[in-house]
N, C-alpha and C positions, 0 to 999 in steps of 0.2 A: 785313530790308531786301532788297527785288531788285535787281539789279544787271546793266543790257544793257552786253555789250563788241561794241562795232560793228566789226570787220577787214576786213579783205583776205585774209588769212593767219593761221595758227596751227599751233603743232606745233614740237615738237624734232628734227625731221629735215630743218624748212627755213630760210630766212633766219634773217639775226639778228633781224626785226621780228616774225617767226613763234614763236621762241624767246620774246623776252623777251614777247609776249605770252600765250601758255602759260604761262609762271613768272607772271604777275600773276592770271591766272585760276587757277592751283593756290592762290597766296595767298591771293584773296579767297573760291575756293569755301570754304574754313574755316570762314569768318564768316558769308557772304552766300548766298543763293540766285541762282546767275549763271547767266545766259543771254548765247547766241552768236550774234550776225547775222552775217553775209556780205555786205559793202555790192556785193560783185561780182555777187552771184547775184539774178537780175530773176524772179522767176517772175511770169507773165502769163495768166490765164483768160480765155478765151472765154465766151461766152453761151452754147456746148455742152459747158462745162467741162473744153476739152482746152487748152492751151500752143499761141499762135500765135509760131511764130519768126520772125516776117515785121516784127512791130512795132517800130519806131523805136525806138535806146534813151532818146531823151526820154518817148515813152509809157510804156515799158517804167520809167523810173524815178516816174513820175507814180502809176503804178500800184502800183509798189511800195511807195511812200510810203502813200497809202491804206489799205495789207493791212498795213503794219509798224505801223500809229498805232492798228488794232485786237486785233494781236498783242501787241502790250507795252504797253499803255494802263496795266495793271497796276504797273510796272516802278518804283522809287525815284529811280532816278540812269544815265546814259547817259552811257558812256564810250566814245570815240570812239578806238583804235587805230590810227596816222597820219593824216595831211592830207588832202591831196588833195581827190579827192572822196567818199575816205570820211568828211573830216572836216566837210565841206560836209553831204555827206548827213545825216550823225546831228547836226548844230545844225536842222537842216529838221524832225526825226525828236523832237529833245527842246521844240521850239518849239511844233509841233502839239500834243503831249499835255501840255505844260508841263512839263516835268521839269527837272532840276536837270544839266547839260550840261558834263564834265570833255572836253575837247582833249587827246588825247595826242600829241604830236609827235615823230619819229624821225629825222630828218635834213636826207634831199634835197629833203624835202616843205616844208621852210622855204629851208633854205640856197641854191636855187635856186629857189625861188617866184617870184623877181621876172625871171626871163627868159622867163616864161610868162604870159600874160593870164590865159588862163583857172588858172593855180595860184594866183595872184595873189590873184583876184578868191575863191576855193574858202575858202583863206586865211583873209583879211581879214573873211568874213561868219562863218566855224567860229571863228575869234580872240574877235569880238564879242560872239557871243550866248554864249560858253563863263562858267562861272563860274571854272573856274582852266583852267589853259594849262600842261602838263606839257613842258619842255625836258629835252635830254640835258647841254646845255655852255652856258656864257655866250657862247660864236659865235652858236647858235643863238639866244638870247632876242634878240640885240642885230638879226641879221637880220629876225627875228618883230615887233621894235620898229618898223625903217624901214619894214614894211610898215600895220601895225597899232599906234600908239602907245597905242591906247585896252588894250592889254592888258599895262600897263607893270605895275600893281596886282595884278595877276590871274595871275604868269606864277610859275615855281618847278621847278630841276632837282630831278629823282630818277632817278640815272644807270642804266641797267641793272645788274641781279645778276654779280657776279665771281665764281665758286663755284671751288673745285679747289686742287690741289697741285701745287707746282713739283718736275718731278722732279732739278732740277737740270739746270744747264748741262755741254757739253762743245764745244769747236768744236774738230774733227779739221782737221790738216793746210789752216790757211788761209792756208801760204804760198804753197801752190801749187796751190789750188783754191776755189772755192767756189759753195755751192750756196743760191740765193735761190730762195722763192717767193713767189705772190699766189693769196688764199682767197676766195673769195666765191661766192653763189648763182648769180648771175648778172652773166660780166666785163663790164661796158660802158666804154665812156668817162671816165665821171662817176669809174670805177677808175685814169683813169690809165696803160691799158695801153701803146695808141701812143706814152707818155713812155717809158716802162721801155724799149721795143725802141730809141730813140734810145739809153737812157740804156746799153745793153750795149753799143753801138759806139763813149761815149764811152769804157766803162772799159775796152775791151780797147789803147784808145789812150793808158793811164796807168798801164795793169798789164801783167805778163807772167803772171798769175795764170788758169788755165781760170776761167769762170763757167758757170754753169746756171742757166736761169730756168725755174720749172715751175707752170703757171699750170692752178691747182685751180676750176671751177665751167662753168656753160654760158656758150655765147658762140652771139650769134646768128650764121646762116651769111653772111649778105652781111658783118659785122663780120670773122667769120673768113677772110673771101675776102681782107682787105683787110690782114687784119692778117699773113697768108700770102705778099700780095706785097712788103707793106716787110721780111717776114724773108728773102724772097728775093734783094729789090736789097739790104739791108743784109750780107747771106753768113751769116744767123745761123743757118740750119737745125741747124747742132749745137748751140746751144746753148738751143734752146728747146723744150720738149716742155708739149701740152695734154692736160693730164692729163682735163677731163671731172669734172662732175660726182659728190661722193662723200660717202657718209655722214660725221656728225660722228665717228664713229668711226673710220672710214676716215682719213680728214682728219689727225684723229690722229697714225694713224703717219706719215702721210708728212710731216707739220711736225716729226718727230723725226728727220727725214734732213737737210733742210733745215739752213744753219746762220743764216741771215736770213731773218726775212720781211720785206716792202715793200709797206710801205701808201703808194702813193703817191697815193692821191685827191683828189679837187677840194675835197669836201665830206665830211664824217661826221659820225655823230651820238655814237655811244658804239661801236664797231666792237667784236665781241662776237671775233675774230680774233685781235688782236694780244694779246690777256689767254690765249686758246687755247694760241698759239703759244707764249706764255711759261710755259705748265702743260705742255706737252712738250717743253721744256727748248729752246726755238730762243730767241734773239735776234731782234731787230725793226729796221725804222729807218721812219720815217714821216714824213709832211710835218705841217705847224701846222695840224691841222684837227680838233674835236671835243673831247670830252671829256678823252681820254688824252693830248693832247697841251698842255692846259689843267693836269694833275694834275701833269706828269712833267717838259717842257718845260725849266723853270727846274733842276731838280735835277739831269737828267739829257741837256744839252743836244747832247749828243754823240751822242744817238740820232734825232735828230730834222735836218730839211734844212729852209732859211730859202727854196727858191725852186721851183718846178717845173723849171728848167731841167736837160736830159739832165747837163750837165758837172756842176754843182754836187751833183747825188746822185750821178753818177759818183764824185766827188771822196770825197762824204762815205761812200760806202760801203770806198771804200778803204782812208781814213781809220779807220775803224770796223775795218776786219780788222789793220789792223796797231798795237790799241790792248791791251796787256797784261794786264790786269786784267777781260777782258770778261765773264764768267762772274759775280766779286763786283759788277760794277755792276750786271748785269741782275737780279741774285736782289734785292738791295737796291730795286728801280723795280717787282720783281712785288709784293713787302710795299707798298711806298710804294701802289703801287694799288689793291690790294685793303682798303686802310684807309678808303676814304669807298665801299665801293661791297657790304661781305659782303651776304649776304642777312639776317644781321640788320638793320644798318642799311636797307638799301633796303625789305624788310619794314612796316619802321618805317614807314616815310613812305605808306607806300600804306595803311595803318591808319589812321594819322592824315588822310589824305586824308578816305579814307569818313567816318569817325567823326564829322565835322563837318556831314554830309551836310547842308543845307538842311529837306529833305523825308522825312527819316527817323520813323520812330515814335516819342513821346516816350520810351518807354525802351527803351533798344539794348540788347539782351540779351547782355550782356559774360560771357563765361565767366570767373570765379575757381577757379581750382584753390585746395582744403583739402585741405592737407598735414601730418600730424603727423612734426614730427622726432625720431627718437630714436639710440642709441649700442647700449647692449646690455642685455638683460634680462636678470637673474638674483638670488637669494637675496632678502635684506629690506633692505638696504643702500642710500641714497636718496641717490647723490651726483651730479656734473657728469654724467659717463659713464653712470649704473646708473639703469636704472628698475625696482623691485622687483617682483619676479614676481608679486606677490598683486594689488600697483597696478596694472599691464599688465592682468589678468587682470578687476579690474574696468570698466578701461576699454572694455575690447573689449567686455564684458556691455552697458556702458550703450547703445554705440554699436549694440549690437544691436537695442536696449532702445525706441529713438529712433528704429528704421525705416530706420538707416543702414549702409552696409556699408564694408569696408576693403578694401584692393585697393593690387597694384605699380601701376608709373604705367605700367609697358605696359600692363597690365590698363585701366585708367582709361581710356586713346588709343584700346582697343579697343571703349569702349562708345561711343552716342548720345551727342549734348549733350544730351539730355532724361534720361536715365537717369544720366551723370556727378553732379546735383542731390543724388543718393541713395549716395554713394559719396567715400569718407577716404583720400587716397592713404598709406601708410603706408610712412617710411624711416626706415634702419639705417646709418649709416656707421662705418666702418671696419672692418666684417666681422666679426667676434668670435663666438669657439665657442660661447658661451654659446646665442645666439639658437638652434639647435640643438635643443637641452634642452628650454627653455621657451617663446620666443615663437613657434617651429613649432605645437608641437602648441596654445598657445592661439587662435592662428589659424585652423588644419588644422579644429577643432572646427565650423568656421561657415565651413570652402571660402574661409576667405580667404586673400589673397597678403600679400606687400610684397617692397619695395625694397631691396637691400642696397650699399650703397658699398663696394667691394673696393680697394686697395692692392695692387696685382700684385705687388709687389718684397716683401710683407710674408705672402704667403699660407702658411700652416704654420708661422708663426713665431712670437714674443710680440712683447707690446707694449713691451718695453725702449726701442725709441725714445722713446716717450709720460713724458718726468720730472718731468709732471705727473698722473700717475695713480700711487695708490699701491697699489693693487692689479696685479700681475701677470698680465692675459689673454694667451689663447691665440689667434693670428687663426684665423679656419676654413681648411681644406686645399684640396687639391683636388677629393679625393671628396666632402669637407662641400659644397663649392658645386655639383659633379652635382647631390646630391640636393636640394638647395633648387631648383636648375632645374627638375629631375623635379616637384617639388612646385608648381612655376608660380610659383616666386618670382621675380624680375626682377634678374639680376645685373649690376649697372653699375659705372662707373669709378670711383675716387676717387683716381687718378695713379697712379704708382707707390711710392713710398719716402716716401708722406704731407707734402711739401714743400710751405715757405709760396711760392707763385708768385709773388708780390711784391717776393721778395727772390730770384728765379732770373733768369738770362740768356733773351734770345730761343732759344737753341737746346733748352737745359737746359728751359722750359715745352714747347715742342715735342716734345720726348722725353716726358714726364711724360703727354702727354695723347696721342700716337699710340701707344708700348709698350705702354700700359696697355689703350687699344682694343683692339691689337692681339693680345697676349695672351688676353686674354677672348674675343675671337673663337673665336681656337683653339680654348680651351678650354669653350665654352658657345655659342657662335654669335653672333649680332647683339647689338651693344653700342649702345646711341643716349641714355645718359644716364648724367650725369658730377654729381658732386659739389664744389664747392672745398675743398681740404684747408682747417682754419681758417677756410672761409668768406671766404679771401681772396682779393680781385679788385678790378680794374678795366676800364675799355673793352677797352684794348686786349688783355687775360687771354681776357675776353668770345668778341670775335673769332679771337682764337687756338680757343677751345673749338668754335663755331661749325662751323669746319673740321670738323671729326670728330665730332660730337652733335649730336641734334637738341633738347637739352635739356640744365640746367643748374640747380644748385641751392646755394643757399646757406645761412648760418645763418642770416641775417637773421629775424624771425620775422613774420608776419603772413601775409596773402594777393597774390597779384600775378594779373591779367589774362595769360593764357598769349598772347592774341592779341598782345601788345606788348612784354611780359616774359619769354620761355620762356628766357633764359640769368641770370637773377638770380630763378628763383622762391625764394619766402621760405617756412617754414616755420611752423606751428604749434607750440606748447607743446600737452600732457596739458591742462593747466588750463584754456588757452583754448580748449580746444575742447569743455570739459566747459559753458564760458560763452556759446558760438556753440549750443550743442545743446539749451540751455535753453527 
């Protein structure tokens, strides 16, 4: 399936509308063959085939339509990346050539549509002819409602991606200081800024507290002209500094100076900021507008202000520094958030979007990963744990046998979708010296790999935990997993101390799956696939894994779609795979 993404923007160095559209294109390049328009960019030929910059941009868009409707004639489905008139354009775009026309929406492109004729009107015709209608928050579908009721059927959030790690809170010295900022690409209005510079003369009139307000991104100059003279009649030149433009990296450190951020906006869609700010360990406070304050609001009403007025965030922010507990309420609202929004979840839904596609080919070529699971190979002994070296030994012949090959699941990631067809991902958990011995060199014979699930907290040790095995193994060492790495084997997590996750604490899972990363880094380099000890999990286990792997595996046994499933793939049995090979 092809797949046109119509923008403005794109890139992880710009907006948040630029971001999360990047993250949807890295998602769907996976599956789909995607192509990138520019609804900004007008190219216009002459009759002498050079670009007249002279032509009106209604020609200039006339024309572009015509050269788009022959360029992507080809194209499945046409996804349109914010409003405006980029979302005008690509219903104009997916009309001409009939295609199947998804509206993606981002904010100010709804929430303020209806103070503009012409966003109104851009709107109401991309609303229309769209077959689904992508929102951030129920503000926005309800906004998108009063203008366009016909798209009540058709409408459905999928919030942007929340990726990252809280590094924890600290707020230094906020009896007798503080230091607020504001992030954005570009400050306008629509930001709230001219409220914030009132709202510092409210609170130097209710604290004896210093404040700082350090306002991160571009500002236009006549804006800045203006915003230079009320800091001058207000006295606030100490307390305000424009920082300018800064990478997300950048940005970074400096919200880890900060001890609040201040989203004080008119409108938002899903503000990609306030989740930022809360992964460099700063505190937020925000008005009732969007997605986060839709998720967080009710639970956490104390971060949040009921009115635009300067006093009442004056109020609330003061409120807010002299609240005891502020470090355990924020870390508990960054978990609360990142539970409707990981990238698995959100993943999900942009899968499930396409997959339904209208105008797709009758069969979508869905990747299954075949997986055989195993424990450890050794002697002739055929129990839960043991696959006997003679039985390993013919297996691997047959699958030879059969035109198929075996392979770690790096290995696997590293080939074609066309070539994977031809290829057994083959894993080992809980590390066991045996493998060593035997299932090296029967593999090593035919250049093949596999997968080992290691227990960091178990490595040189036996299995005396295990008093369900009656045999006595040895885990492999240190130097045992060099050499398997040497060897192209694929050394990934299986926690630490082989714990059932289902019966651990939020922190106690956290520890289990970052040490364990963590360790194996050290000692073998990049880690990105994990095991469940026992095979046990749930959602929320899931999402915990998420964080730190780009993969995940269970007992379960069968096959799973990697596109939809990559943190609960399931497993083959020996047998069944001697039944699929038939």
């Amino acid at each position: 399936m092809k797949v046109l993404i119509v923008t403005t923007e794109i890139g992880v160095t710009e907006g948040g509308l630029a971001l999360a559209c990047q993250r949807v294109v890295d998602l769907l390049a996976k599956e789909y063959d995607i192509e990138i328009a520019l609804s900004s960019e007008y190219p216009i030929y002459t009759a002498k085939g050079g670009i007249n910059p002279t032509i009106g941009d209604s020609i200039r868009k006339e024309y572009k339509l015509k050269y788009d409707c022959q360029a992507y004639a080809n194209v499945d489905v046409i996804i349109a990346f914010g409003g405006r008139f980029n979302g005008y354009y690509s219903a104009l775009l997916a009309s001409k050539i009939g295609k199947r026309f998804i509206l993606v929406l981002r904010g100010s492109d709804v929430n303020i549509a209806k103070w503009s004729v012409e966003d109104t009107l851009y709107l109401r015709e991309a609303a229309t002819k769209a077959s689904e209608v992508i929102c951030l928050s129920e503000e926005m579908i309800q906004n998108l409602l009063s203008i366009c009721p016909e798209a009540k059927e058709k409408v459905q959030i999928i919030p942007n991606q929340q990726e990252g790690i809280c590094s924890g809170f600290t707020f230094n010295d906020l009896s007798r200081k503080i230091i607020v900022g504001v992030a954005a690409s570009h400050l306008n209005e629509k930001k709230g800024i001219g409220n914030l510079l009132a709202m510092l003369v409210e609170f130097k009139k209710i604290s004896s507290k210093d404040i700082r307000l350090e306002l991160v991104g571009d500002v236009d100059i006549d804006l800045l002209e203006n915003y230079k003279r009320e800091i001058a009649m207000y006295g606030l030149e100490n307390c305000i500094v424009f920082v300018g433009y800064q990478t997300r990296d950048a940005l970074r450190a400096t919200m880890r100076k900060w001890d609040f951020y201040i989203q004080a906006s008119v409108c938002e869609g899903h503000p990609n900021s306030i989740f930022e700010c809360l992964c460099s360990g700063t505190g937020f406070i925000s008005s009732k507008t969007g997605y986060i304050a839709e998720r967080l609001q009710n639970l956490f009403p104390e971060f949040f202000f009921d009115s635009f007025s300067p006093k009442i965030i004056a109020k609330k922010l003061k409120d807010l520094a002299e609240t005891s507990n502020l470090a355990s309420r924020y870390l508990a609202a960054f978990y609360e958030l990142k539970k409707g929004c990981t990238k698995e979840e959100v993943d999900r839904k942009w899968i499930d979007l396409l997959a339904c596609n209208k105008t797709k080919r009758k069969n979508l070529d869905v990747e299954n990963i075949v997986c055989v699971g195993l424990h450890d190979v050794k002697g002739d002994v055929h129990d839960s744990i043991t696959t006997p070296t003679r039985v390993f030994r013919i297996f691997v012949e047959y699958v030879v046998d059969q035109g198929y090959g075996i392979c770690s699941m790096t290995d696997y990631l590293h080939k074609s979708r066309e070539e994977r067809k031809q290829w057994i991902v083959c894993t080992f958990d809980d590390g066991y010296k045996s493998l060593i011995h035997d299932a090296l060199q029967i593999l090593k014979k035919h250049s093949f790999t596999a997968t080992v699930f290691v227990c960091t907290g178990l490595i040189g040790k036996d299995n005396s935990w295990n008093n369900k095995d009656a045999d006595l193994r040895e885990h492999l060492n240190k130097d045992e997993l060099k050499l398997l790495k040497r060897e192209g084997w694929e050394i990934a997590s299986h926690g630490v101390f082989h714990k059932n996750m289902l019966k651990l604490s939020d922190t106690e899972v956290e520890y289990e799956l970052s040490e364990s990363k963590k360790m194996l880094e050290q000692l073998i380099g990049s880690c990105e696939t994990f095991a469940y000890p026992y095979g046990a999990y749930n959602k929320f286990i899931s999402q915990c894994v998420a964080k730190y792997y780009s993969y995940a595996f269970s007992v379960d046994q069968g096959g799973t779609s990697m596109s939809v499933d990559r943190y609960q793939l399931k497993r083959y049995s020996i047998t069944e795979i001697y039944e699929m090979l038939k």
